[in-house]
C-alpha angles and dihedrals in degrees: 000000000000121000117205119195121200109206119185120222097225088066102054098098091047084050091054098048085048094053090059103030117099109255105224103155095056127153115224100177160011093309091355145267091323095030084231087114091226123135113215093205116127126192091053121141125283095208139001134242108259100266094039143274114311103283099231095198149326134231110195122183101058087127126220125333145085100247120148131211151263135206132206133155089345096307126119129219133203153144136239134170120215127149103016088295137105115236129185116196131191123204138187131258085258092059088259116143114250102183139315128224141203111241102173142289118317118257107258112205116220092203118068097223085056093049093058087065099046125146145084120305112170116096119224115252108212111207127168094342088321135121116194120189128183103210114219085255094057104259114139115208130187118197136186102260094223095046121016082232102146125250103174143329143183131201105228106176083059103037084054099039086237126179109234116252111249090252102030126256107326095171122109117206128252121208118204108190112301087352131089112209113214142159124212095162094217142184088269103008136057104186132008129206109215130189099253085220107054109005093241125156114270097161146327126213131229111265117266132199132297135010115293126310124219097222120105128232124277126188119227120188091209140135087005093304138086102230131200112220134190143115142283117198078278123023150038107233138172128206128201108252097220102050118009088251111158114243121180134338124204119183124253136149147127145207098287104042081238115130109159111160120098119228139263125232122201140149095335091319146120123211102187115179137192150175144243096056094306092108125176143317127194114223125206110220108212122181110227140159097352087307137059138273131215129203129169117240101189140334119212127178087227135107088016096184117218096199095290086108133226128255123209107206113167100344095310126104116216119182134110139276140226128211085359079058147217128015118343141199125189142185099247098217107036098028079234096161105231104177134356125193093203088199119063127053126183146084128322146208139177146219137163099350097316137103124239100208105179099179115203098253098074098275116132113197146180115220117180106238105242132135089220106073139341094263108191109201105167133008134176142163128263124229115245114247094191134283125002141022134328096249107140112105124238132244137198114201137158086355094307125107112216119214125184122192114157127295084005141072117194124211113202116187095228099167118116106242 
Protein backbone atom coordinates (compact mmCIF):
# COMPACT_ATOMS: atom_id res chain seq x y z
CA UNK A 1 0.00 0.00 0.00
CA UNK A 2 1.58 3.80 -0.86
CA UNK A 3 1.37 6.36 1.43
CA UNK A 4 1.45 9.72 0.11
CA UNK A 5 2.10 12.53 2.44
CA UNK A 6 1.06 16.38 1.44
CA UNK A 7 3.29 18.82 3.32
CA UNK A 8 2.61 22.53 2.99
CA UNK A 9 5.46 24.94 2.56
CA UNK A 10 4.31 27.35 4.92
CA UNK A 11 4.87 24.63 7.76
CA UNK A 12 8.44 23.61 7.21
CA UNK A 13 9.98 25.73 9.75
CA UNK A 14 7.35 24.63 12.34
CA UNK A 15 8.31 20.93 11.12
CA UNK A 16 11.80 21.56 11.82
CA UNK A 17 11.41 22.99 15.17
CA UNK A 18 9.11 19.95 15.86
CA UNK A 19 11.58 17.48 14.79
CA UNK A 20 14.17 18.86 17.63
CA UNK A 21 11.97 20.04 20.20
CA UNK A 22 11.31 17.58 23.41
CA UNK A 23 8.09 16.16 23.13
CA UNK A 24 6.67 16.43 26.45
CA UNK A 25 2.88 16.42 25.75
CA UNK A 26 2.90 13.34 23.96
CA UNK A 27 0.11 10.92 23.63
CA UNK A 28 1.02 7.47 24.04
CA UNK A 29 -2.36 5.89 23.75
CA UNK A 30 -6.11 5.51 23.05
CA UNK A 31 -7.17 8.94 25.44
CA UNK A 32 -3.76 9.31 26.52
CA UNK A 33 -1.25 8.41 29.22
CA UNK A 34 -4.05 8.77 32.02
CA UNK A 35 -7.29 7.62 29.48
CA UNK A 36 -9.06 11.05 30.85
CA UNK A 37 -8.80 12.35 27.28
CA UNK A 38 -7.59 15.41 28.43
CA UNK A 39 -4.63 17.15 26.85
CA UNK A 40 -2.51 18.99 29.34
CA UNK A 41 -1.01 21.73 26.34
CA UNK A 42 -1.32 25.18 27.06
CA UNK A 43 -0.76 28.28 24.44
CA UNK A 44 -3.22 26.71 21.93
CA UNK A 45 -5.47 28.71 20.08
CA UNK A 46 -8.59 30.19 21.43
CA UNK A 47 -10.28 30.26 18.29
CA UNK A 48 -9.69 29.31 14.73
CA UNK A 49 -9.53 31.37 11.22
CA UNK A 50 -12.74 30.88 9.45
CA UNK A 51 -11.87 28.09 7.38
CA UNK A 52 -9.56 26.21 10.31
CA UNK A 53 -6.37 26.10 11.68
CA UNK A 54 -3.38 25.78 8.92
CA UNK A 55 -3.56 21.85 7.85
CA UNK A 56 0.11 20.93 8.30
CA UNK A 57 -0.05 17.82 6.22
CA UNK A 58 -1.86 15.00 5.09
CA UNK A 59 -1.08 11.15 4.93
CA UNK A 60 -3.83 9.20 2.38
CA UNK A 61 -3.78 5.64 1.92
CA UNK A 62 -4.27 4.42 5.56
CA UNK A 63 -7.13 2.34 4.25
CA UNK A 64 -10.44 1.81 5.99
CA UNK A 65 -10.92 1.96 9.38
CA UNK A 66 -11.65 4.50 12.58
CA UNK A 67 -8.41 4.19 14.44
CA UNK A 68 -7.11 7.08 16.34
CA UNK A 69 -3.54 8.19 17.11
CA UNK A 70 -0.76 8.34 19.24
CA UNK A 71 1.53 10.19 19.57
CA UNK A 72 5.56 9.63 21.16
CA UNK A 73 8.82 11.41 20.62
CA UNK A 74 7.28 13.11 17.49
CA UNK A 75 6.20 10.11 15.94
CA UNK A 76 2.59 9.22 15.08
CA UNK A 77 1.02 6.23 15.34
CA UNK A 78 -2.24 4.70 13.52
CA UNK A 79 -4.12 1.97 12.04
CA UNK A 80 -5.52 1.32 8.93
CA UNK A 81 -7.32 -2.30 7.06
CA UNK A 82 -6.82 -2.95 3.26
CA UNK A 83 -6.66 -6.02 1.67
CA UNK A 84 -7.92 -8.12 3.93
CA UNK A 85 -4.96 -7.33 6.13
CA UNK A 86 -4.24 -5.11 9.53
CA UNK A 87 -1.64 -2.63 9.22
CA UNK A 88 -0.33 -0.58 11.65
CA UNK A 89 1.99 2.77 10.21
CA UNK A 90 4.18 5.19 11.99
CA UNK A 91 5.04 9.00 10.52
CA UNK A 92 7.14 11.72 11.32
CA UNK A 93 6.55 14.40 12.73
CA UNK A 94 6.62 15.98 9.07
CA UNK A 95 3.84 13.75 7.93
CA UNK A 96 6.65 11.42 6.13
CA UNK A 97 6.03 7.52 6.24
CA UNK A 98 8.34 5.72 8.39
CA UNK A 99 7.41 2.47 7.89
CA UNK A 100 4.26 0.42 7.68
CA UNK A 101 3.51 -3.32 9.45
CA UNK A 102 1.46 -6.17 9.12
CA UNK A 103 -0.54 -6.66 12.06
CA UNK A 104 -2.90 -9.59 10.97
CA UNK A 105 -5.76 -10.37 8.77
CA UNK A 106 -8.47 -8.04 8.63
CA UNK A 107 -11.96 -8.96 10.74
CA UNK A 108 -14.47 -10.21 8.23
CA UNK A 109 -18.46 -9.65 9.59
CA UNK A 110 -20.99 -12.64 8.84
CA UNK A 111 -23.95 -10.34 9.05
CA UNK A 112 -24.39 -7.55 6.15
CA UNK A 113 -25.44 -4.53 8.52
CA UNK A 114 -21.90 -5.32 10.45
CA UNK A 115 -19.65 -5.36 6.73
CA UNK A 116 -20.68 -1.79 5.86
CA UNK A 117 -18.68 -0.63 9.01
CA UNK A 118 -15.57 -2.60 8.48
CA UNK A 119 -11.94 -1.40 9.47
CA UNK A 120 -9.55 -1.19 12.13
CA UNK A 121 -10.53 0.53 15.49
CA UNK A 122 -7.99 -0.04 18.11
CA UNK A 123 -5.45 2.64 18.53
CA UNK A 124 -1.86 1.65 18.93
CA UNK A 125 -0.35 2.14 22.75
CA UNK A 126 3.36 2.99 22.47
CA UNK A 127 5.38 1.81 25.73
CA UNK A 128 9.32 1.63 26.15
CA UNK A 129 10.04 1.71 22.29
CA UNK A 130 6.97 -0.58 21.81
CA UNK A 131 3.63 -0.33 19.84
CA UNK A 132 1.08 -2.78 20.70
CA UNK A 133 -1.95 -3.04 18.63
CA UNK A 134 -4.99 -5.34 19.18
CA UNK A 135 -6.38 -6.03 15.25
CA UNK A 136 -10.53 -6.08 14.94
CA UNK A 137 -10.06 -10.16 14.60
CA UNK A 138 -8.17 -10.52 18.01
CA UNK A 139 -4.49 -10.81 17.02
CA UNK A 140 -1.95 -8.70 19.47
CA UNK A 141 0.69 -7.73 18.11
CA UNK A 142 3.83 -5.98 19.63
CA UNK A 143 6.18 -4.23 17.32
CA UNK A 144 9.44 -2.58 17.61
CA UNK A 145 8.42 1.22 17.74
CA UNK A 146 11.38 2.44 15.18
CA UNK A 147 10.87 -0.04 12.91
CA UNK A 148 7.68 -2.04 12.95
CA UNK A 149 10.00 -4.83 13.00
CA UNK A 150 7.76 -7.94 15.61
CA UNK A 151 8.63 -8.85 18.62
CA UNK A 152 5.79 -11.05 19.70
CA UNK A 153 2.21 -11.58 19.35
CA UNK A 154 -0.55 -13.64 20.51
CA UNK A 155 -4.17 -14.44 18.89
CA UNK A 156 -6.50 -13.91 21.58
CA UNK A 157 -9.93 -14.42 20.07
CA UNK A 158 -8.48 -18.07 19.23
CA UNK A 159 -6.30 -18.90 22.29
CA UNK A 160 -9.66 -18.07 24.39
CA UNK A 161 -12.28 -19.64 22.03
CA UNK A 162 -13.79 -16.41 21.97
CA UNK A 163 -17.15 -15.36 19.83
CA UNK A 164 -16.38 -12.48 17.80
CA UNK A 165 -17.87 -9.39 18.84
CA UNK A 166 -20.74 -8.17 16.17
CA UNK A 167 -18.28 -5.26 14.91
CA UNK A 168 -14.76 -6.89 15.50
CA UNK A 169 -12.20 -5.98 18.55
CA UNK A 170 -12.63 -2.18 19.31
CA UNK A 171 -10.47 -2.23 22.53
CA UNK A 172 -6.99 -0.62 22.70
CA UNK A 173 -4.61 -1.96 25.18
CA UNK A 174 -3.44 -0.33 28.41
CA UNK A 175 -0.03 -1.12 29.90
CA UNK A 176 0.41 -0.63 33.41
CA UNK A 177 4.26 -1.01 34.21
CA UNK A 178 5.71 -4.67 33.13
CA UNK A 179 1.81 -5.79 32.38
CA UNK A 180 -0.41 -5.53 29.10
CA UNK A 181 -4.20 -5.19 29.95
CA UNK A 182 -6.54 -6.96 27.31
CA UNK A 183 -9.70 -8.27 26.91
CA UNK A 184 -10.53 -11.34 24.57
CA UNK A 185 -13.67 -12.06 26.11
CA UNK A 186 -13.32 -15.70 25.80
CA UNK A 187 -15.20 -19.01 26.44
CA UNK A 188 -13.44 -19.13 30.27
CA UNK A 189 -11.91 -16.09 30.53
CA UNK A 190 -12.93 -12.55 30.29
CA UNK A 191 -9.41 -10.48 30.54
CA UNK A 192 -6.18 -11.51 30.53
CA UNK A 193 -2.88 -9.72 32.16
CA UNK A 194 0.36 -10.45 29.73
CA UNK A 195 4.15 -9.74 30.36
CA UNK A 196 4.62 -6.64 27.84
CA UNK A 197 7.85 -8.18 27.06
CA UNK A 198 7.21 -11.51 26.13
CA UNK A 199 3.46 -12.05 26.00
CA UNK A 200 3.52 -14.44 28.38
CA UNK A 201 0.54 -15.39 30.64
CA UNK A 202 0.36 -13.31 34.12
CA UNK A 203 -3.39 -14.00 34.89
CA UNK A 204 -6.58 -14.53 33.58
CA UNK A 205 -9.31 -13.64 34.88
CA UNK A 206 -12.81 -15.72 35.58
CA UNK A 207 -15.27 -15.24 32.77
CA UNK A 208 -17.88 -12.45 33.17
CA UNK A 209 -21.20 -11.82 31.47
CA UNK A 210 -22.05 -11.14 28.05
CA UNK A 211 -20.03 -11.24 24.54
CA UNK A 212 -17.19 -8.61 24.19
CA UNK A 213 -17.48 -4.83 24.89
CA UNK A 214 -15.87 -2.28 22.88
CA UNK A 215 -14.80 -0.30 25.47
CA UNK A 216 -11.25 -0.30 26.47
CA UNK A 217 -9.79 -0.81 29.97
CA UNK A 218 -9.38 2.52 33.13
CA UNK A 219 -7.67 2.27 36.23
CA UNK A 220 -9.11 3.30 38.86
CA UNK A 221 -6.73 3.53 42.88
CA UNK A 222 -9.88 2.97 44.87
CA UNK A 223 -11.24 0.74 48.05
CA UNK A 224 -7.47 -0.55 48.51
CA UNK A 225 -7.22 -1.92 44.75
CA UNK A 226 -6.42 -0.70 41.68
CA UNK A 227 -8.94 -1.75 39.85
CA UNK A 228 -9.32 -2.19 36.06
CA UNK A 229 -12.54 -1.18 34.90
CA UNK A 230 -14.39 -1.52 31.63
CA UNK A 231 -17.76 -3.32 29.86
CA UNK A 232 -18.96 -6.52 28.60
CA UNK A 233 -22.11 -6.46 26.17
CA UNK A 234 -23.80 -6.27 29.73
CA UNK A 235 -22.22 -5.16 32.45
CA UNK A 236 -19.64 -2.55 34.17
CA UNK A 237 -17.17 -4.52 35.95
CA UNK A 238 -14.05 -3.98 37.68
CA UNK A 239 -10.96 -6.66 38.24
CA UNK A 240 -8.34 -6.58 40.74
CA UNK A 241 -4.84 -5.61 38.86
CA UNK A 242 -2.87 -7.71 40.52
CA UNK A 243 -4.61 -10.76 40.24
CA UNK A 244 -7.85 -10.95 37.68
CA UNK A 245 -10.14 -11.17 40.86
CA UNK A 246 -13.34 -10.15 40.11
CA UNK A 247 -14.33 -7.39 41.82
CA UNK A 248 -17.56 -6.04 41.34
CA UNK A 249 -20.27 -6.26 38.35
CA UNK A 250 -23.23 -3.40 37.66
CA UNK A 251 -25.78 -3.97 34.87
CA UNK A 252 -25.81 -2.23 31.82
CA UNK A 253 -26.76 -2.94 28.61
CA UNK A 254 -28.80 -1.91 25.62
CA UNK A 255 -30.64 -3.16 22.45
CA UNK A 256 -28.11 -3.83 20.69
CA UNK A 257 -25.48 -5.67 23.34
CA UNK A 258 -23.14 -2.60 22.16
CA UNK A 259 -21.54 -0.65 25.00
CA UNK A 260 -18.53 1.17 23.70
CA UNK A 261 -17.59 3.94 25.91
CA UNK A 262 -15.22 3.57 28.08
CA UNK A 263 -15.84 4.71 31.74
CA UNK A 264 -15.13 7.85 34.05
CA UNK A 265 -13.40 7.73 37.54
CA UNK A 266 -13.80 10.28 39.91
CA UNK A 267 -13.90 10.76 43.47
CA UNK A 268 -14.99 7.10 44.25
CA UNK A 269 -17.35 7.14 41.36
CA UNK A 270 -18.31 5.55 38.05
CA UNK A 271 -19.91 7.48 35.27
CA UNK A 272 -20.90 4.29 32.38
CA UNK A 273 -22.44 5.35 29.55
CA UNK A 274 -24.40 3.63 26.39
CA UNK A 275 -26.19 3.92 23.51
CA UNK A 276 -29.58 3.15 21.84
CA UNK A 277 -31.74 4.91 24.44
CA UNK A 278 -30.17 2.94 27.46
CA UNK A 279 -28.11 6.28 28.77
CA UNK A 280 -26.12 6.46 31.75
CA UNK A 281 -26.04 5.51 35.28
CA UNK A 282 -23.38 7.00 38.30
CA UNK A 283 -22.01 4.29 40.61
CA UNK A 284 -20.75 4.86 44.33
CA UNK A 285 -17.40 2.65 45.05
CA UNK A 286 -17.41 1.64 48.71
CA UNK A 287 -14.43 -0.54 50.32
CA UNK A 288 -15.89 -3.38 52.40
CA UNK A 289 -14.90 -6.69 53.78
CA UNK A 290 -11.43 -6.97 51.96
CA UNK A 291 -13.50 -6.27 48.35
CA UNK A 292 -15.74 -3.48 46.89
CA UNK A 293 -19.14 -2.58 46.88
CA UNK A 294 -21.40 -0.91 44.07
CA UNK A 295 -24.06 0.72 44.37
CA UNK A 296 -25.96 2.81 41.69
CA UNK A 297 -26.44 6.67 42.46
CA UNK A 298 -28.57 7.57 39.91
CA UNK A 299 -29.65 6.34 35.94
CA UNK A 300 -30.86 9.20 33.19
CA UNK A 301 -31.77 8.65 29.74
CA UNK A 302 -29.69 11.43 28.97
CA UNK A 303 -26.21 11.86 27.28
CA UNK A 304 -26.58 8.03 25.85
CA UNK A 305 -23.30 7.89 24.37
CA UNK A 306 -23.00 6.07 21.01
CA UNK A 307 -18.72 5.43 21.21
CA UNK A 308 -17.77 9.28 20.72
CA UNK A 309 -16.75 9.24 24.56
CA UNK A 310 -17.43 11.52 27.37
CA UNK A 311 -14.99 14.09 29.08
CA UNK A 312 -15.31 15.19 33.13
CA UNK A 313 -13.75 18.86 33.47
CA UNK A 314 -14.58 20.59 36.97
CA UNK A 315 -17.41 18.33 38.18
CA UNK A 316 -19.45 18.57 34.86
CA UNK A 317 -19.68 15.53 31.83
CA UNK A 318 -19.83 16.87 27.97
CA UNK A 319 -20.18 14.35 25.19
CA UNK A 320 -22.69 13.56 22.99
CA UNK A 321 -25.76 11.44 22.84
CA UNK A 322 -27.35 9.14 20.68
CA UNK A 323 -31.21 8.47 20.29
CA UNK A 324 -31.65 11.57 23.49
CA UNK A 325 -29.64 13.68 20.68
CA UNK A 326 -26.94 16.36 19.96
CA UNK A 327 -24.26 17.78 22.39
CA UNK A 328 -24.78 17.19 26.31
CA UNK A 329 -23.56 18.60 29.87
CA UNK A 330 -24.26 17.16 32.89
CA UNK A 331 -23.85 17.68 36.39
CA UNK A 332 -21.49 14.87 37.14
CA UNK A 333 -22.85 13.90 40.58
CA UNK A 334 -26.70 14.36 40.43
CA UNK A 335 -27.22 13.68 36.30
CA UNK A 336 -29.01 17.27 36.75
CA UNK A 337 -28.84 18.48 32.17
CA UNK A 338 -27.34 21.92 32.10
CA UNK A 339 -27.11 22.64 28.85
CA UNK A 340 -27.97 20.39 25.13
CA UNK A 341 -27.01 21.34 21.99
CA UNK A 342 -30.03 19.06 20.12
CA UNK A 343 -27.81 19.27 16.60
CA UNK A 344 -23.99 17.48 16.49
CA UNK A 345 -23.12 14.05 17.40
CA UNK A 346 -19.75 12.61 17.42
CA UNK A 347 -16.17 12.11 19.60
CA UNK A 348 -14.55 14.47 21.71
CA UNK A 349 -11.36 15.62 23.13
CA UNK A 350 -10.00 18.47 25.41
CA UNK A 351 -7.37 20.72 25.98
CA UNK A 352 -6.79 24.14 28.14
CA UNK A 353 -10.11 24.76 29.09
CA UNK A 354 -11.83 24.04 25.51
CA UNK A 355 -13.74 21.32 23.94
CA UNK A 356 -12.59 19.42 20.65
CA UNK A 357 -16.48 18.22 19.01
CA UNK A 358 -15.67 16.42 15.78
CA UNK A 359 -19.47 15.43 14.62
CA UNK A 360 -19.72 12.67 12.42
CA UNK A 361 -20.49 14.44 9.47
CA UNK A 362 -17.29 15.78 8.83
CA UNK A 363 -17.56 19.30 11.35
CA UNK A 364 -14.78 19.91 13.53
CA UNK A 365 -15.60 22.30 16.25
CA UNK A 366 -14.15 24.35 19.68
CA UNK A 367 -16.56 24.59 22.48
CA UNK A 368 -15.44 26.36 25.49
CA UNK A 369 -15.79 23.86 28.34
CA UNK A 370 -18.49 25.56 30.87
CA UNK A 371 -21.36 24.22 32.59
CA UNK A 372 -23.22 27.46 31.83
CA UNK A 373 -24.05 27.33 27.90
CA UNK A 374 -22.88 25.53 24.79
CA UNK A 375 -20.63 28.27 23.75
CA UNK A 376 -19.45 27.51 20.08
CA UNK A 377 -16.14 29.48 19.36
CA UNK A 378 -14.75 27.93 16.04
CA UNK A 379 -16.10 25.54 13.63
CA UNK A 380 -14.71 24.04 10.02
CA UNK A 381 -15.17 21.57 7.88
CA UNK A 382 -13.16 18.26 7.57
CA UNK A 383 -11.88 16.96 4.50
CA UNK A 384 -13.46 13.54 3.37
CA UNK A 385 -11.05 10.65 3.45
CA UNK A 386 -13.51 8.21 1.48
CA UNK A 387 -16.71 6.19 2.50
CA UNK A 388 -18.54 6.25 6.39
CA UNK A 389 -18.73 8.09 9.05
CA UNK A 390 -16.28 10.50 10.79
CA UNK A 391 -15.62 8.04 14.27
CA UNK A 392 -12.02 8.31 15.09
CA UNK A 393 -11.42 10.43 17.99
CA UNK A 394 -9.29 13.41 17.97
CA UNK A 395 -6.53 14.11 19.50
CA UNK A 396 -4.48 17.38 20.37
CA UNK A 397 -0.69 16.71 21.13
CA UNK A 398 2.73 18.82 21.09
CA UNK A 399 0.44 21.94 19.53
CA UNK A 400 -1.06 19.70 16.53
CA UNK A 401 -4.67 18.42 16.36
CA UNK A 402 -4.90 14.95 14.85
CA UNK A 403 -8.05 14.04 12.65
CA UNK A 404 -8.74 10.57 11.16
CA UNK A 405 -11.55 9.99 8.45
CA UNK A 406 -11.07 7.17 6.51
CA UNK A 407 -8.35 6.59 4.18
CA UNK A 408 -6.94 10.21 5.62
CA UNK A 409 -5.41 11.69 8.64
CA UNK A 410 -5.35 14.92 8.83
CA UNK A 411 -2.53 16.96 10.71
CA UNK A 412 -3.86 21.09 11.91
CA UNK A 413 -1.09 23.42 13.42
CA UNK A 414 -3.23 24.58 16.52
CA UNK A 415 -0.42 26.20 18.65
CA UNK A 416 -0.67 30.44 19.42
CA UNK A 417 2.27 31.88 17.89
Amino acid sequence: MKIKAKVFRAVVVFVSVLCTAAFSLDWPCFHGLDRTNKSKETGLLKKWPDKGPTLLWTAAGLGTGYSGVSVVGGMVYTAGSKDKVNNVFAFEPSGKLVWQAKAGAAWEASAPFARAYHGTRSTPTIDGGVAYYLSDAGYLAALDAKTGAKKWSVDLHKKYEAQMPMFGYSESPLIDGDKLYAAPYGKNVTAVALDKNTGKVIWESPRVEGTGGYASFVIAENSGFRQLIAFTSHHVYSLDSKTGKLLWTVPLNNRTNNNCTDITYHDGHVFATTGYGTGSILIKLTAKAGGVTAQKVYDTKLLDNHHGGVILHNGYLYGSGHDSKGWFCLDFKTGKQMWNNPRGKGSVTFAEGMLYFYDEEGTMSLVRATPEKFDLVSSFKVPSGGRGAFWAHPVVSNGVLYLRHADNLYAYDIKNR
